[in-house]
N, C-alpha and C positions, 0 to 999 in steps of 0.2 A: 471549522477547519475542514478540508479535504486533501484528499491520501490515493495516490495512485501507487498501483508496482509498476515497476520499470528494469528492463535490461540494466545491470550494473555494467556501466561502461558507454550505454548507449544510450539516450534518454527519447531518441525517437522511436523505440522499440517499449510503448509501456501499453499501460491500460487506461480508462476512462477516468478521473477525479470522484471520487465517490465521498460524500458528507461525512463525517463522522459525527455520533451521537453515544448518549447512553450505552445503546444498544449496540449487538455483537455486528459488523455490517462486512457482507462478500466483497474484495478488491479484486479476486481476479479468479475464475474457476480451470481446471483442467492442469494444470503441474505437474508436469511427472515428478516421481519422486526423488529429491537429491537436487532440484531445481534452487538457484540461488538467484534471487532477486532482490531489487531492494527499494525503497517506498521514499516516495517526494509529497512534500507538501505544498499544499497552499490555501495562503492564509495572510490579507491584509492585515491582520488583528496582531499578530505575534513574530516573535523572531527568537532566535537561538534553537534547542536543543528540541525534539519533540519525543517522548516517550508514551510506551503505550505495551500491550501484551498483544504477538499473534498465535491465534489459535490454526492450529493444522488439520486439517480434516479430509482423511481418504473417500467424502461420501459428496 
């Protein structure tokens, strides 16, 4: 599966589709803080709901 952020409202406004894995993986750097965003999938494999945990990080 892969995971982009994206302008809520605007989807031409996102970031690049990034893999997801095991591992913890960067969707998008520089946010200032207070930024609300929100993440698209894709994935011929699955359908309906996708859950997952993001971590926030000031570094």
């Amino acid at each position: 599966m892969q995971l982009a952020w994206y302008k809520c409202g605007d989807r031409t406004t996102r970031g690049a589709f990034v893999r997801m894995e095991e591992t913890r993986k960067h969707v998008g750097t520089n946010f200032k803080a207070g930024t609300k965003f929100c993440l698209a999938s894709n994935s011929p494999y699955t359908e309906g709901t996708v859950g997952g945990t993001l971590w926030w990080s000031g570094t």
